[in-house]
LUMZATI-775793 format. One record per residue (C-alpha): residue number from 1; residue in one letter; x, y, z. Coordinates in Angstrom, 2 decimals, decimal comma, m for minus. Layout:
<rec><num>NUM</num><residuo>A</residuo><px>X</px><py>Y</py><pz>Z</pz></rec>
...
END
This chain:
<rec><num>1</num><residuo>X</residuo><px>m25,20</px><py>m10,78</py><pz>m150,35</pz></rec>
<rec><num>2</num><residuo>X</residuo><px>m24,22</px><py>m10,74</py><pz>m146,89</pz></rec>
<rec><num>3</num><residuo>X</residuo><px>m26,27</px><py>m9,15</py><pz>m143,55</pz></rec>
<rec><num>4</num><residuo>X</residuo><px>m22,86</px><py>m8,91</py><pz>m141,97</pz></rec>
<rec><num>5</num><residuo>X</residuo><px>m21,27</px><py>m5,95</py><pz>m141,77</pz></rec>
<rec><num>6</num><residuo>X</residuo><px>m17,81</px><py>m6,01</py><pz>m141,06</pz></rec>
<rec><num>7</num><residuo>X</residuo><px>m16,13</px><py>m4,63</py><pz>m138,02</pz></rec>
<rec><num>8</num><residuo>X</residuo><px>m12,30</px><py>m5,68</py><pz>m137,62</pz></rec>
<rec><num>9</num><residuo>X</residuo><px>m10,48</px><py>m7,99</py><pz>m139,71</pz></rec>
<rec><num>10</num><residuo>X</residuo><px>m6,85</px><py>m9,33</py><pz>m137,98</pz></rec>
<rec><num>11</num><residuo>X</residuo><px>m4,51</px><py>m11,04</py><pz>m140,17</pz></rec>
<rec><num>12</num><residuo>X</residuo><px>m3,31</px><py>m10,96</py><pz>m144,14</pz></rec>
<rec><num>13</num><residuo>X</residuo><px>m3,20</px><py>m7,60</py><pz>m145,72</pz></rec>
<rec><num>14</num><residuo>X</residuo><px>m4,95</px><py>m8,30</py><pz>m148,62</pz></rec>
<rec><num>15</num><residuo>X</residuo><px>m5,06</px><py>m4,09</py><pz>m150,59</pz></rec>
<rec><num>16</num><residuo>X</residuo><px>m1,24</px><py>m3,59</py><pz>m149,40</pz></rec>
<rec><num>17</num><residuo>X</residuo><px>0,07</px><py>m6,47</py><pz>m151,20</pz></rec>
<rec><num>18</num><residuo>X</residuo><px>2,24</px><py>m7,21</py><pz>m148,67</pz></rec>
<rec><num>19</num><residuo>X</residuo><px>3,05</px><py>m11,37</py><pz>m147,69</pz></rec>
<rec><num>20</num><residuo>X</residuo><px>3,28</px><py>m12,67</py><pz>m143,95</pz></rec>
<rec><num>21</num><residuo>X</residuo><px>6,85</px><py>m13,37</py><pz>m142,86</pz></rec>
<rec><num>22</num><residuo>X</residuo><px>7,56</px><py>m17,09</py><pz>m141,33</pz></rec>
<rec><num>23</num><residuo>X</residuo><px>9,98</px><py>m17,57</py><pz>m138,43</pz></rec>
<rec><num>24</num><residuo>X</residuo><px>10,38</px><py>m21,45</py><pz>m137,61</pz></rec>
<rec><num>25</num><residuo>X</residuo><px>6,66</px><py>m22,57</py><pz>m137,70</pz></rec>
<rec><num>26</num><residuo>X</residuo><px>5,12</px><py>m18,89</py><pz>m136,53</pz></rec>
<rec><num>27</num><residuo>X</residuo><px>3,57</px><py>m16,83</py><pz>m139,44</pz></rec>
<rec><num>28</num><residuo>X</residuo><px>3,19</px><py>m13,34</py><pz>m138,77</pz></rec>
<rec><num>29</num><residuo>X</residuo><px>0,23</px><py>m11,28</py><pz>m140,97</pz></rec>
<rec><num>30</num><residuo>X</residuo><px>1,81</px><py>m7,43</py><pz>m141,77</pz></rec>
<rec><num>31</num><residuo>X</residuo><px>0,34</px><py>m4,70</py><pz>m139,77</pz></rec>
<rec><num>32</num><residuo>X</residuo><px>m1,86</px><py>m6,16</py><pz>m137,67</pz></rec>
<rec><num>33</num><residuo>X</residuo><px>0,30</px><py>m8,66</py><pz>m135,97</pz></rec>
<rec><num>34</num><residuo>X</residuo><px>m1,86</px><py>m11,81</py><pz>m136,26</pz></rec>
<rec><num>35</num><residuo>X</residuo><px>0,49</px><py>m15,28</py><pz>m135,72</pz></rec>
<rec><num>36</num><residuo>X</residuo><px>m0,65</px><py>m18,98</py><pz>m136,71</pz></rec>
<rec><num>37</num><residuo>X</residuo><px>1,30</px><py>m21,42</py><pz>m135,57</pz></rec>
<rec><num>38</num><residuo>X</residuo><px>2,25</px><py>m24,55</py><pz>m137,14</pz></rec>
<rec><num>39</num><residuo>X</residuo><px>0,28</px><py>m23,48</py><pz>m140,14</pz></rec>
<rec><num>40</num><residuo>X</residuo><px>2,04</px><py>m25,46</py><pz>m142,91</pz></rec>
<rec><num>41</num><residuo>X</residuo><px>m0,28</px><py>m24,21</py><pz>m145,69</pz></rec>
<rec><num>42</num><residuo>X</residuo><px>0,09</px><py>m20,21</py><pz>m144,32</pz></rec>
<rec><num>43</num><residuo>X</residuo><px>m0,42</px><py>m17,65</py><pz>m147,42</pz></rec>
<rec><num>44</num><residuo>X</residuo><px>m3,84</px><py>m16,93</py><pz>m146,15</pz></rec>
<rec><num>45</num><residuo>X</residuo><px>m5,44</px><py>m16,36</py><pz>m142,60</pz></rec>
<rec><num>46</num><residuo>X</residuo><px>m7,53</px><py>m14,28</py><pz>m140,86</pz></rec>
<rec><num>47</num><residuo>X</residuo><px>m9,78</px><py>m13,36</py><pz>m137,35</pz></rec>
<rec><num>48</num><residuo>X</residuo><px>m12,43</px><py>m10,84</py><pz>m137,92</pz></rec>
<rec><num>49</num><residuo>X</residuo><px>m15,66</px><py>m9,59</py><pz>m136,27</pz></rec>
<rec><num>50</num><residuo>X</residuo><px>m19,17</px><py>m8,27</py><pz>m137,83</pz></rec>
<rec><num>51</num><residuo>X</residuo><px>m22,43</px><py>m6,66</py><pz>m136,62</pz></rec>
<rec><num>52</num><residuo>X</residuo><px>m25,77</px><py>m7,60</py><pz>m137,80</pz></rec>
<rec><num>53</num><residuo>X</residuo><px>m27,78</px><py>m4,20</py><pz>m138,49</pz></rec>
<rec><num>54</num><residuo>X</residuo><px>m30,73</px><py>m3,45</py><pz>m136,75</pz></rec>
<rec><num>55</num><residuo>X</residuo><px>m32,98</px><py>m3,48</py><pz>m139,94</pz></rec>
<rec><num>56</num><residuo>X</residuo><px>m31,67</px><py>m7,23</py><pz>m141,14</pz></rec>
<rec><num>57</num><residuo>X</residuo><px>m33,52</px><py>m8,12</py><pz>m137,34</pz></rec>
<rec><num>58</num><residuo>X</residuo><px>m36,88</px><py>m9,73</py><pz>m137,75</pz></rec>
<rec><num>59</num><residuo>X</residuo><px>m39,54</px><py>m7,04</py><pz>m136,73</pz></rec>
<rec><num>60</num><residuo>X</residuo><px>m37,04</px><py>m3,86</py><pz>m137,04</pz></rec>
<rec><num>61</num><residuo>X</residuo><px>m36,71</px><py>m4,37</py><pz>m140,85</pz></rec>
<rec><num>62</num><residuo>X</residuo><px>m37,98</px><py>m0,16</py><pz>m140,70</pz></rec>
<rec><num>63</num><residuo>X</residuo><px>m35,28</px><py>0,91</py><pz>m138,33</pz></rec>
<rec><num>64</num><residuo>X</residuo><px>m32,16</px><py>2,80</py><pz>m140,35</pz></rec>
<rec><num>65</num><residuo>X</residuo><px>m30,39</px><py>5,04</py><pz>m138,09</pz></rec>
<rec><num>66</num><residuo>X</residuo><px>m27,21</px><py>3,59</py><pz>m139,03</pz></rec>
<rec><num>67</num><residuo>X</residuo><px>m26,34</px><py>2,87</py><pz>m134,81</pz></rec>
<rec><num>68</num><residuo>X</residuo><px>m28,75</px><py>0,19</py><pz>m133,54</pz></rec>
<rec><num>69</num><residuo>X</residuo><px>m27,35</px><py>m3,19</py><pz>m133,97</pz></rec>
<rec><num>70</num><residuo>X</residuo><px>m28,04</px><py>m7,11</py><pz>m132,99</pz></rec>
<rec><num>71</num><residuo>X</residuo><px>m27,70</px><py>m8,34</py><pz>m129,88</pz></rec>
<rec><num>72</num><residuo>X</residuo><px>m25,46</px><py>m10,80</py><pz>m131,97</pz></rec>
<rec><num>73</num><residuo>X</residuo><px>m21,80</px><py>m10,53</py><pz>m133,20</pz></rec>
<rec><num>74</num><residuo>X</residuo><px>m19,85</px><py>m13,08</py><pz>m135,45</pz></rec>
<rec><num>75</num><residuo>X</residuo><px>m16,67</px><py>m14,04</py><pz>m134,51</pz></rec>
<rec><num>76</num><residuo>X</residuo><px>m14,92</px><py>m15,61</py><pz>m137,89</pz></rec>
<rec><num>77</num><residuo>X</residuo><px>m11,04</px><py>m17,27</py><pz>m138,18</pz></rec>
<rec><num>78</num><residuo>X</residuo><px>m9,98</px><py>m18,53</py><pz>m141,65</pz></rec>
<rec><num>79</num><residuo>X</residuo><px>m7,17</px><py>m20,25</py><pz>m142,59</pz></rec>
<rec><num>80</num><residuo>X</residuo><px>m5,81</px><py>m22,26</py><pz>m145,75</pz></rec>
<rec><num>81</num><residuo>X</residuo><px>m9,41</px><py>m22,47</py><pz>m147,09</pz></rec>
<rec><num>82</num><residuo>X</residuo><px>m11,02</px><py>m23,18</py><pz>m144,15</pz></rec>
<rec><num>83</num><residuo>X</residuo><px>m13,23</px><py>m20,67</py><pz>m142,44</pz></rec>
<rec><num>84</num><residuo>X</residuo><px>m15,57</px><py>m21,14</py><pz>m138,85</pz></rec>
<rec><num>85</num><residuo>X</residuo><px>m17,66</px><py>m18,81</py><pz>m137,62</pz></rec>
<rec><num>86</num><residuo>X</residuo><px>m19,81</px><py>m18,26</py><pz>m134,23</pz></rec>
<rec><num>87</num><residuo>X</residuo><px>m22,57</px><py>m16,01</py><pz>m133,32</pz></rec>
<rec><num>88</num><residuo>X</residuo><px>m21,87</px><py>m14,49</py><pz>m129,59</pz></rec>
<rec><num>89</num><residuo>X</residuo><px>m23,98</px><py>m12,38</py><pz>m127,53</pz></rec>
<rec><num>90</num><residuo>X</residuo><px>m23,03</px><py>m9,86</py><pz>m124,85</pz></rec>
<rec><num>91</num><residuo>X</residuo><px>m22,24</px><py>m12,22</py><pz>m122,04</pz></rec>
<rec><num>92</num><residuo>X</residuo><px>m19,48</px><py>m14,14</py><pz>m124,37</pz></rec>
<rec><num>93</num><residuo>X</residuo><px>m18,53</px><py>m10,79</py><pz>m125,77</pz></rec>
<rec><num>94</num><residuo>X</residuo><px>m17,68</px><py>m9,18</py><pz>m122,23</pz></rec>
<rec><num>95</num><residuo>X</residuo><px>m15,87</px><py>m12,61</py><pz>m121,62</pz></rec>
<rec><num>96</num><residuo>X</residuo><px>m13,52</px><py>m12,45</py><pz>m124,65</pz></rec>
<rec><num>97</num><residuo>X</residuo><px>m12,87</px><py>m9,36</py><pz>m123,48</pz></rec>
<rec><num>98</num><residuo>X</residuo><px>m12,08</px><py>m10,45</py><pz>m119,68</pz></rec>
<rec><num>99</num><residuo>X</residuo><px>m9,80</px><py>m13,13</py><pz>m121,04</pz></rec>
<rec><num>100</num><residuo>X</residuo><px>m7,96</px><py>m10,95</py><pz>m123,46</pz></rec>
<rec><num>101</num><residuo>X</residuo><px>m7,39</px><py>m8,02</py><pz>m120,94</pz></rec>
<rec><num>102</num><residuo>X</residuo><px>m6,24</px><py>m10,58</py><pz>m118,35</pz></rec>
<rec><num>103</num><residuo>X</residuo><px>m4,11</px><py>m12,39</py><pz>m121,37</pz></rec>
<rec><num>104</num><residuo>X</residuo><px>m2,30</px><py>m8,89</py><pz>m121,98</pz></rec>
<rec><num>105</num><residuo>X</residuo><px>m0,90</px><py>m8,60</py><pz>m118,41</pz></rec>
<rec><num>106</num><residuo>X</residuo><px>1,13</px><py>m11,03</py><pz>m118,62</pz></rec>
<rec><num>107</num><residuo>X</residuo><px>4,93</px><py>m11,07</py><pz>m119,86</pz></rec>
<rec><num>108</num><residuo>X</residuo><px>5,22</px><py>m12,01</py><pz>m123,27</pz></rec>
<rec><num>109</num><residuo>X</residuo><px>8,55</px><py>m13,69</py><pz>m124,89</pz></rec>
<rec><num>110</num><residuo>X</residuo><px>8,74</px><py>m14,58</py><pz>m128,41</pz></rec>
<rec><num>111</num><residuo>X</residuo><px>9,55</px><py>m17,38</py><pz>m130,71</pz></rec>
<rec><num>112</num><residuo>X</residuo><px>13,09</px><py>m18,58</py><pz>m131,86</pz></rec>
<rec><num>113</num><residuo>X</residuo><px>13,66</px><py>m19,37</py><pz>m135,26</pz></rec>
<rec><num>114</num><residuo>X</residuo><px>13,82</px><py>m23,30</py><pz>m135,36</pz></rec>
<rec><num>115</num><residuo>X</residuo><px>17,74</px><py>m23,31</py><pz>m136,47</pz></rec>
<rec><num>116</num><residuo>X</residuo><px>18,92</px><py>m20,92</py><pz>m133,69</pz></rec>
<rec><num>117</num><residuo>X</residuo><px>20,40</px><py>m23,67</py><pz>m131,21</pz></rec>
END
């Protein structure tokens, strides 16, 4: 049994049935838009986030109101059977977030297929 409880998951559809489409080495996930690149063994692969709850905290095991959470988050990516996951706190949290803000500014282009020449 897990303490995690999920937040977001980016990447394979896995109740829709649906498979990720390849283009060259770039797989993309169905509705949520999540790329690997040069993944060579791509049927499976994921990002996803998950809050601890307040009552899985040493010394607030008596504390259910469903809202208070750990000052920790887990950040997970999986991919052909591998799977890593970190613990961040609010500092690395409001960093990610920095860096992805600042990474959606920018002008995007988008792969070619590797036989378009």
């Amino acid at each position: 049994m897990s303490i995690y409880c999920s937040r977001v998951t980016l990447g394979l559809d896995y109740w829709a049935g649906k498979k990720p489409r390849r283009n060259g080495r770039v797989v993309t996930y169905p509705n949520n838009r999540l790329a690997l690149v040069d993944a060579d063994n791509w049927p499976q692969g994921n990002v996803d986030t998950a809050s601890i709850p307040a009552w899985c905290v040493p010394g607030h095991e008596e504390e259910y109101d469903g809202e208070a959470i750990s000052e920790w988050m887990r950040l997970s990516v999986s991919s052909a059977g591998s799977h890593l996951s970190v613990l961040i706190d609010q500092k690395a949290a409001r960093l990610l977030v920095k860096d992805l803000r600042s990474w959606l500014k920018y002008p995007k282009v988008t792969s070619a297929p590797e036989d378009a020449a």
